[in-house]
Backbone as numpy.savetxt, mean C-alpha at the origin, in Angstrom:
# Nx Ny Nz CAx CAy CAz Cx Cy Cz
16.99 29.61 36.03 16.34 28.92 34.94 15.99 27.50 35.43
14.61 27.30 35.16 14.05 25.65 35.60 13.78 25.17 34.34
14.40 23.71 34.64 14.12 23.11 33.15 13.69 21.85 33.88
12.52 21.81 33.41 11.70 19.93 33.84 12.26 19.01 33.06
12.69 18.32 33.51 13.29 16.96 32.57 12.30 15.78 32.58
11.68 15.51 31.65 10.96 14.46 32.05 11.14 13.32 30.90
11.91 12.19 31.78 12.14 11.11 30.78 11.48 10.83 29.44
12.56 10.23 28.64 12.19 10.13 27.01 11.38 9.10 26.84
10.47 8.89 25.65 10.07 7.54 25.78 8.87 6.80 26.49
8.60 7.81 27.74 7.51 7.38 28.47 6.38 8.21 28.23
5.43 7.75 27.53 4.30 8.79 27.07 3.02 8.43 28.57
2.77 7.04 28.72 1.76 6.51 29.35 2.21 5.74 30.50
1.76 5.83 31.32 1.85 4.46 32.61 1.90 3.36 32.60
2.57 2.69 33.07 2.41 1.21 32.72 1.64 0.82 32.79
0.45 0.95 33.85 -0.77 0.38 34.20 -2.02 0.69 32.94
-1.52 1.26 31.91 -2.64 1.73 30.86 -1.86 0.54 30.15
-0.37 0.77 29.59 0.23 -0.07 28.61 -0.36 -1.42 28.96
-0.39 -2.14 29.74 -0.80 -3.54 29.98 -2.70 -3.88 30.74
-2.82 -3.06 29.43 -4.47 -3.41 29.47 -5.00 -4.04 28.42
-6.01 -4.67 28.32 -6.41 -5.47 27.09 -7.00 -4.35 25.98
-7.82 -3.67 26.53 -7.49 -2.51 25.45 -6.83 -1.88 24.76
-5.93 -1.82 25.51 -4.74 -1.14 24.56 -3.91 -2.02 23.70
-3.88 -3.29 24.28 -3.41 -4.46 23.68 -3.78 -4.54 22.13
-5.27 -4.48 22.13 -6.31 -4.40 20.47 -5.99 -3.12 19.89
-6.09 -1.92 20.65 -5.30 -0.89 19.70 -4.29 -1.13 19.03
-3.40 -1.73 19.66 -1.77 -1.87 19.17 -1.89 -2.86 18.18
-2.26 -3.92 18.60 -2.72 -4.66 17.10 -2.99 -4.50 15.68
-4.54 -3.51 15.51 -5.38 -2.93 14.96 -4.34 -1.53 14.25
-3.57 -1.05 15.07 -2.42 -0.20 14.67 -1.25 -0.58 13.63
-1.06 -1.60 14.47 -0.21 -2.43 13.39 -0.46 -3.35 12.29
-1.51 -3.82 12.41 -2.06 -4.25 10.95 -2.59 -3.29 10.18
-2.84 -2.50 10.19 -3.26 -1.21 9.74 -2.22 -0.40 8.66
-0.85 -0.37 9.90 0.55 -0.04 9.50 0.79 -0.87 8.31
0.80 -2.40 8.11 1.46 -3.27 7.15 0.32 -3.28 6.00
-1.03 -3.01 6.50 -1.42 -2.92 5.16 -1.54 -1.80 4.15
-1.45 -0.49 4.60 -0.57 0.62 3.79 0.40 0.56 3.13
1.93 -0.15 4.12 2.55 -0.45 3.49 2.98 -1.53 2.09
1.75 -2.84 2.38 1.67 -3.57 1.04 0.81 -2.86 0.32
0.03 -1.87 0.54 -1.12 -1.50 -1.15 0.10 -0.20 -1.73
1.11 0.84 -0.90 1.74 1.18 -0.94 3.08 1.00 -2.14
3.29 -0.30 -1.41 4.64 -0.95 -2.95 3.44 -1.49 -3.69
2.60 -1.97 -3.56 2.04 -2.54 -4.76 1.25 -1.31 -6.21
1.41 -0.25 -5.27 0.94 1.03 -6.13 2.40 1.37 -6.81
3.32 1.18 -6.20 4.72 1.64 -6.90 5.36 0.53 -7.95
4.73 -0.26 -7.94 5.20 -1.61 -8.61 4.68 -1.18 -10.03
5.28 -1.51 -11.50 4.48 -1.63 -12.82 3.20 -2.66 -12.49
2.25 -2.16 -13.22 1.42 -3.51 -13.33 2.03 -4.63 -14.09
1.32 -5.75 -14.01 1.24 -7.24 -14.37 -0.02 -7.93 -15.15
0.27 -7.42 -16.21 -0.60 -8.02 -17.24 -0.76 -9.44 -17.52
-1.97 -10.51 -16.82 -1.80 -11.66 -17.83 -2.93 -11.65 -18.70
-2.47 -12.10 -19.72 -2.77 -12.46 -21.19 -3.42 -14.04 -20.72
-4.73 -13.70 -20.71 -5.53 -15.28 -20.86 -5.60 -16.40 -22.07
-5.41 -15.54 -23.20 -5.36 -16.52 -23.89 -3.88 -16.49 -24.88
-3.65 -16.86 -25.65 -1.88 -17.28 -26.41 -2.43 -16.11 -27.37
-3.42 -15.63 -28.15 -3.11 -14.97 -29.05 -3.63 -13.34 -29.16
-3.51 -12.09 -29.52 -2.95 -10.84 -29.45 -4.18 -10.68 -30.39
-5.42 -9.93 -30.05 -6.28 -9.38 -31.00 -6.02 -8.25 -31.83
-6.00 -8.63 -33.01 -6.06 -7.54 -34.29 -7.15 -7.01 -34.84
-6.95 -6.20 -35.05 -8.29 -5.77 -36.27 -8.08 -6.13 -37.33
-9.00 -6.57 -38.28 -9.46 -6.86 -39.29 -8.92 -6.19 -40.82
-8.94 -4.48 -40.35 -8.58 -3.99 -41.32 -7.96 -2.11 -40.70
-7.45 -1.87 -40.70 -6.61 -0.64 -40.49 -7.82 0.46 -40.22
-7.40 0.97 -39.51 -8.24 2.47 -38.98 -7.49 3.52 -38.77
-6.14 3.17 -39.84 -5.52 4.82 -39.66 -5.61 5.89 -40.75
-5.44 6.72 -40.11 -5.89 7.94 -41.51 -4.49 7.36 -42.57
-4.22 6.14 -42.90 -3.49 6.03 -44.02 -3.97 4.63 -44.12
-4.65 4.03 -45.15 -5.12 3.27 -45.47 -4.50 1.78 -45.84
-3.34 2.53 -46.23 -2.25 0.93 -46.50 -1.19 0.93 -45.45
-1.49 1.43 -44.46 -0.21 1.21 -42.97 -0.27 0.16 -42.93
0.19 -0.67 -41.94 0.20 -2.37 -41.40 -0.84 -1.93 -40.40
-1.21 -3.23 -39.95 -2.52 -3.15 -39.08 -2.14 -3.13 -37.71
C-alpha cells in the first residue's frame, strides 16, 4: 500500500504567494469577507426606526368596522 503524503496547508508555491497579484486578490477577498459579514448582522439585527418628528400621526376619525372604537 502507497500512501502520498503531501504536506497540510501548502496549496501554492511560495513564488505565486508573494506576487503582487495575488497580494490584490487577498485583499479584494478579504474585504469582500467583512462586508458580508457586516450586511449579514445587520440583516439579523431588529430594525431601527427614527421618528423625525415628536408626534405619532392619527387619523382623524376611525376606519374600523365598529364605529365608536378609539382611533
Amino acid at each position: 500500500m502507497v500512501s502520498a503524503m503531501a504536506p497540510l496547508g501548502v496549496l501554492l508555491p511560495q513564488s505565486i504567494l508573494a506576487t503582487n497579484t495575488f497580494n490584490v486578490l487577498m485583499t479584494f477577498v478579504a474585504i469582500n469577507t467583512l462586508l458580508y459579514v457586516v450586511l449579514s448582522i445587520l440583516k439579523a439585527l431588529p430594525r431601527f426606526r427614527v421618528r423625525l418628528s415628536g408626534r405619532r400621526y392619527r387619523r382623524s376619525e376611525t376606519r374600523s368596522i365598529y364605529p365608536d372604537g378609539p382611533l
